[in-house]
LOVEXLO-305223 format. One record per residue: chain; residue number from 1; residue in one letter; z, x, y of N, C-alpha, C, CB in turn. Coordinates in nm, 4 decimals. Glycine has a CB too. Layout:
N
<A; NUM; a; <Z; X; Y>; <Z; X; Y>; <Z; X; Y>; <Z; X; Y>> ...
This chain:
69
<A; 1; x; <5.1647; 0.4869; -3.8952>; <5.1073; 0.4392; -3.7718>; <4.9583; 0.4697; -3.7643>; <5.1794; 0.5003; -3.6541>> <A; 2; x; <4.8746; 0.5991; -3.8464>; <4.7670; 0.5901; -3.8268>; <4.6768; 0.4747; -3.8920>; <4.7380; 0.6986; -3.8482>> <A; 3; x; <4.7439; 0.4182; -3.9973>; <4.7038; 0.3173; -4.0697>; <4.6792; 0.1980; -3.9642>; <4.8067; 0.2894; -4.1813>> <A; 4; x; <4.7586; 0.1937; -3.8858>; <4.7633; 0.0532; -3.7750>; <4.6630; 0.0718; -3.6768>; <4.9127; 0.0308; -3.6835>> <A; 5; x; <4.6802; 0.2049; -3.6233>; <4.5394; 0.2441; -3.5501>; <4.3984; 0.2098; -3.6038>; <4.5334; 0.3892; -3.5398>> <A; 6; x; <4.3767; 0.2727; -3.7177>; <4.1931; 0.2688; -3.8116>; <4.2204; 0.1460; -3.8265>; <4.1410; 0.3638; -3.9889>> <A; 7; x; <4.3214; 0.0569; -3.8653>; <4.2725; -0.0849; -3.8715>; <4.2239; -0.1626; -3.7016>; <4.4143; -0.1735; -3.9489>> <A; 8; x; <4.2985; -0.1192; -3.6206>; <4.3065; -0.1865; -3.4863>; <4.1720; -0.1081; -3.4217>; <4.4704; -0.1589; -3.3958>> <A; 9; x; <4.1164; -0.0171; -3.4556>; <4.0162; 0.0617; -3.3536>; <3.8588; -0.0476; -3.4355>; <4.0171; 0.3070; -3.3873>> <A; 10; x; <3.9035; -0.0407; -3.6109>; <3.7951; -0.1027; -3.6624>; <3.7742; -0.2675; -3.5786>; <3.8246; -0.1080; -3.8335>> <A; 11; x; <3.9035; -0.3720; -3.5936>; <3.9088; -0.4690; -3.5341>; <3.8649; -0.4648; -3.3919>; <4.0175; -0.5069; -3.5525>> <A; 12; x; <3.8794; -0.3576; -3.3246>; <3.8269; -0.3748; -3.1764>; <3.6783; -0.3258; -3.1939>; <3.9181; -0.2775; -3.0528>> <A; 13; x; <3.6232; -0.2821; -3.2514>; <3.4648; -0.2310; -3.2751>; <3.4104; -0.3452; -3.3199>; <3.4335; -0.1065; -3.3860>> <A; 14; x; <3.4577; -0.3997; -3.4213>; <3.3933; -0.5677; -3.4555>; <3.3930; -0.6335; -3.3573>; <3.4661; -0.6645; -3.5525>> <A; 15; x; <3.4963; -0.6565; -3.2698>; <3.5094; -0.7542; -3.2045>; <3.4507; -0.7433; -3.0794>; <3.6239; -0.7836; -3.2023>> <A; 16; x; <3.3975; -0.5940; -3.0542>; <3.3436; -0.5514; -2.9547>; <3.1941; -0.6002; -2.9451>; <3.3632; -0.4172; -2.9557>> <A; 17; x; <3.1724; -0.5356; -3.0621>; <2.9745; -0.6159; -3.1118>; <2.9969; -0.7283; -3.1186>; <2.8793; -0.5863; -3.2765>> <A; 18; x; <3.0399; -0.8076; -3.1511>; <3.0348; -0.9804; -3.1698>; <3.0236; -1.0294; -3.0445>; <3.1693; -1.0570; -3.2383>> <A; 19; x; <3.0806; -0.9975; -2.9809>; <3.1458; -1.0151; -2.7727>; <2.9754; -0.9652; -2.7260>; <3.3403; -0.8277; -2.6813>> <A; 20; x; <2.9238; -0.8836; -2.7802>; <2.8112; -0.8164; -2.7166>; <2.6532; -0.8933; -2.7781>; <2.8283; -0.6376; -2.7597>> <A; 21; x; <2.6765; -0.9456; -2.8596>; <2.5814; -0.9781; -2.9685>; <2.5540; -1.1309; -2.8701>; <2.6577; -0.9859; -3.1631>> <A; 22; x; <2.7320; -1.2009; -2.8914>; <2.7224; -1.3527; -2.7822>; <2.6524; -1.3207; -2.6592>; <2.8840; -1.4186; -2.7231>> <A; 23; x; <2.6892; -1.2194; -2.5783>; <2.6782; -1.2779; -2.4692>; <2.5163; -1.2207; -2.4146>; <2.8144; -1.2427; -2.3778>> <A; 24; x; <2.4657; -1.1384; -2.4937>; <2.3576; -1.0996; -2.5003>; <2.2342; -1.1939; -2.5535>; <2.3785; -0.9978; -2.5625>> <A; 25; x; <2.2626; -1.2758; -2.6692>; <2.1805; -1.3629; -2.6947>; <2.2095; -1.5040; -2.7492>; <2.1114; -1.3056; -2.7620>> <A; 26; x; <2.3713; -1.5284; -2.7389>; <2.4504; -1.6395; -2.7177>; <2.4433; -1.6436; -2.9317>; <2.3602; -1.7981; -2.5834>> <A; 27; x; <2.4975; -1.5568; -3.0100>; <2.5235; -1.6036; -3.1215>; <2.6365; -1.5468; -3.1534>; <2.4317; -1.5924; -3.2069>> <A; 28; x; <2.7280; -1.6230; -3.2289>; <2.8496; -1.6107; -3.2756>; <2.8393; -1.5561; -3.4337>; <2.9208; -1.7480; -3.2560>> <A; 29; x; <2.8681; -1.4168; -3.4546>; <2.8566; -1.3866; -3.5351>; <2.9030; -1.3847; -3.6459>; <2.8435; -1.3413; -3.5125>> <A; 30; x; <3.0369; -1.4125; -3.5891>; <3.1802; -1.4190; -3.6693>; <3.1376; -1.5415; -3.7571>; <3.3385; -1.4496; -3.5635>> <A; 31; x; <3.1889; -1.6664; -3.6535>; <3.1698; -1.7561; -3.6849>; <3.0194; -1.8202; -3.7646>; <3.2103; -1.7910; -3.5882>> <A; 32; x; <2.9002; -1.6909; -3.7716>; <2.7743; -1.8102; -3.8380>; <2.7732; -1.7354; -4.0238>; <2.5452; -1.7825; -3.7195>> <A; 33; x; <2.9242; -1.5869; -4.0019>; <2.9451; -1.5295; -4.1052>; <3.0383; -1.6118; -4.2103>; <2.9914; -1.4091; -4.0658>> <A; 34; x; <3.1420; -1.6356; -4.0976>; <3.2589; -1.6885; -4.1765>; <3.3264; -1.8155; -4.1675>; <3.3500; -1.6126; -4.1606>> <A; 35; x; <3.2829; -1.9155; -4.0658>; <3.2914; -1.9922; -4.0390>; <3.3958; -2.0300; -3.9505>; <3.2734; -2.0274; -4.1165>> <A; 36; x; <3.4729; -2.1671; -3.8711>; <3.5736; -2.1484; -3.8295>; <3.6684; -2.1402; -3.8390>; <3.5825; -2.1708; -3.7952>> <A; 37; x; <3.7439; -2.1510; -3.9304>; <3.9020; -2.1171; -3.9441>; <3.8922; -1.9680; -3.9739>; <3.9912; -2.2067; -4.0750>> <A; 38; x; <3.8013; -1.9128; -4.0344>; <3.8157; -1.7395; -4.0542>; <3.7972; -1.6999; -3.9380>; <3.7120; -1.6549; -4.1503>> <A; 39; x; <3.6771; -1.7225; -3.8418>; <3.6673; -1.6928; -3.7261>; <3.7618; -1.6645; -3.6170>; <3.6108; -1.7611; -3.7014>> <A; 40; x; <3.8414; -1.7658; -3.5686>; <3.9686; -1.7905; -3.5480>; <4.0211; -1.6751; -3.5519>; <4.0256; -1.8762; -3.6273>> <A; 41; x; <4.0646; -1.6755; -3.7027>; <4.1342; -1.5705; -3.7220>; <4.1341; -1.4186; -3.6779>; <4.1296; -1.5751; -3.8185>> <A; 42; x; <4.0119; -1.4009; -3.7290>; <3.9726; -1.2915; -3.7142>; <3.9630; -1.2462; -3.5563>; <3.8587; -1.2891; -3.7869>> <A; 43; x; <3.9227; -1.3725; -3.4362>; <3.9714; -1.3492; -3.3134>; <4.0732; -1.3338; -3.2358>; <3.9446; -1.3951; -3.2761>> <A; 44; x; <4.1525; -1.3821; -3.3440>; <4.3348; -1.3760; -3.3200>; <4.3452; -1.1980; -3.3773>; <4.4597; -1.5310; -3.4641>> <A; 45; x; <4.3234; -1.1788; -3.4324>; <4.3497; -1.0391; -3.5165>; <4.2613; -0.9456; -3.4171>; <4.2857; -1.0386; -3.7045>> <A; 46; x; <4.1576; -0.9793; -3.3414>; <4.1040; -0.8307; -3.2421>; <4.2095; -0.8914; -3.1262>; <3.8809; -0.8108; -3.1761>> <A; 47; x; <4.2604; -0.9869; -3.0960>; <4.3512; -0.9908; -2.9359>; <4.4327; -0.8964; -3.0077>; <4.4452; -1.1581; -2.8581>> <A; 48; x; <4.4968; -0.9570; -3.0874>; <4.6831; -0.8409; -3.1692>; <4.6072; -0.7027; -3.1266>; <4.7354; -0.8396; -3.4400>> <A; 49; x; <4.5209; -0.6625; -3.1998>; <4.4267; -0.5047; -3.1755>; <4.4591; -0.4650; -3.0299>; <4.2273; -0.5210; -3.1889>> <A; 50; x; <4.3859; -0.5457; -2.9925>; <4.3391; -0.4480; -2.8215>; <4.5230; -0.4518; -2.7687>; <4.1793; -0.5881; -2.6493>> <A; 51; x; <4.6273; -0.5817; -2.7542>; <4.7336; -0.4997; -2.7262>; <4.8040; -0.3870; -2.7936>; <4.8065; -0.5672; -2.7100>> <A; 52; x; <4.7641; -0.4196; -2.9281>; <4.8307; -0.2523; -2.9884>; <4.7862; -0.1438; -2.9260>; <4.7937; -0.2074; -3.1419>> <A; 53; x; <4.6423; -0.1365; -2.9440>; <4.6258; -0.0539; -2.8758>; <4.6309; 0.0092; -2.7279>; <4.5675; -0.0575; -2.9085>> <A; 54; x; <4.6270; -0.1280; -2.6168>; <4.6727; -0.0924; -2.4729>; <4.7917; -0.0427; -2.4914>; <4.6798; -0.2037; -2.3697>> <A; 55; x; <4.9285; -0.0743; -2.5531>; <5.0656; -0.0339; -2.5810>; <5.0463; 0.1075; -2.6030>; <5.1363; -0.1082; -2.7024>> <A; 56; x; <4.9432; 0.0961; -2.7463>; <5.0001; 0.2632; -2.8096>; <4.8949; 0.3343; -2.7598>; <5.0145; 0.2974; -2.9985>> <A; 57; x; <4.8057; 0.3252; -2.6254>; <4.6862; 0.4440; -2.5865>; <4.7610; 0.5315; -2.5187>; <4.5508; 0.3999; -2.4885>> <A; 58; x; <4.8788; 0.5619; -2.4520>; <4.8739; 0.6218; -2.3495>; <4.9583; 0.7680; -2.4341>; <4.9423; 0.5289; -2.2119>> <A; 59; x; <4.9754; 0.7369; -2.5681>; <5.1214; 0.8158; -2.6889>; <4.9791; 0.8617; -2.7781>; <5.2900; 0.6599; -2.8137>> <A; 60; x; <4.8392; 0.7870; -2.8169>; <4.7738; 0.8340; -2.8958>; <4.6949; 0.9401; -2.7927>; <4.7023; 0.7278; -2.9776>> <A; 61; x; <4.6367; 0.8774; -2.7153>; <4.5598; 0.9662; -2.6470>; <4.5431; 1.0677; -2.5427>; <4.5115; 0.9217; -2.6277>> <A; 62; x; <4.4683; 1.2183; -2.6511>; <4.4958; 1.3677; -2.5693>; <4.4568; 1.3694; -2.4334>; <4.4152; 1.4920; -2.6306>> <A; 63; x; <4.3747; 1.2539; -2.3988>; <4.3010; 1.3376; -2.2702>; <4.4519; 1.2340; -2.1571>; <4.0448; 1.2796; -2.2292>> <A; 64; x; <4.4883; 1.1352; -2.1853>; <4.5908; 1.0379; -2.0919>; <4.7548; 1.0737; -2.1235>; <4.5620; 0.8552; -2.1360>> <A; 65; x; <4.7447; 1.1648; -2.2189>; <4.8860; 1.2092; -2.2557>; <4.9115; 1.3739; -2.1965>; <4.9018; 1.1996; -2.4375>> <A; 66; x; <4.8026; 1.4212; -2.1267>; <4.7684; 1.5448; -2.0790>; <4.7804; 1.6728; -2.1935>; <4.8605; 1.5653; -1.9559>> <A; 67; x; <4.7351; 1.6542; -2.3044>; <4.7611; 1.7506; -2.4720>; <4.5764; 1.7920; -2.4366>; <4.8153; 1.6079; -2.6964>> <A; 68; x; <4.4986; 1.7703; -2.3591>; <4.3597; 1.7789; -2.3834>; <4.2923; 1.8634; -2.3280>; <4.3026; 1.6835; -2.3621>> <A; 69; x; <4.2724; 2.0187; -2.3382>; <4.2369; 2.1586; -2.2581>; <4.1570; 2.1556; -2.1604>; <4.1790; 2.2568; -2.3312>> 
């Protein structure tokens, strides 16, 4: 499972700057990298992310799971 996490935290950090990059100066980064069908993808693959991770934050994390001093 930590394997699913470092992939899903990386996918939400990409997908986080790309989101920030657009709306900051309107360029698609993904897409002027990889074009559109990778793009796509790769936007399909940070949505899967962020619900894994809304699902599995509340079991990973010390400070919302009350484990955090």
């Amino acid at each position: 499972m930590k394997y699913a996490h470092t992939v899903s935290f990386i996918l939400l950090a990409v997908g986080g700057l790309a989101w920030g990059i657009y709306g900051l100066i309107g360029l698609d980064v993904v897409y002027s990298f990889l074009g559109e069908s990778i793009a796509k993808i790769v936007y399909i693959l940070v949505g899967v992310a962020a619900v894994y991770e809304v699902v599995t934050h509340k079991s990973r994390c010390k400070a919302c799971s009350g484990q955090m001093a």
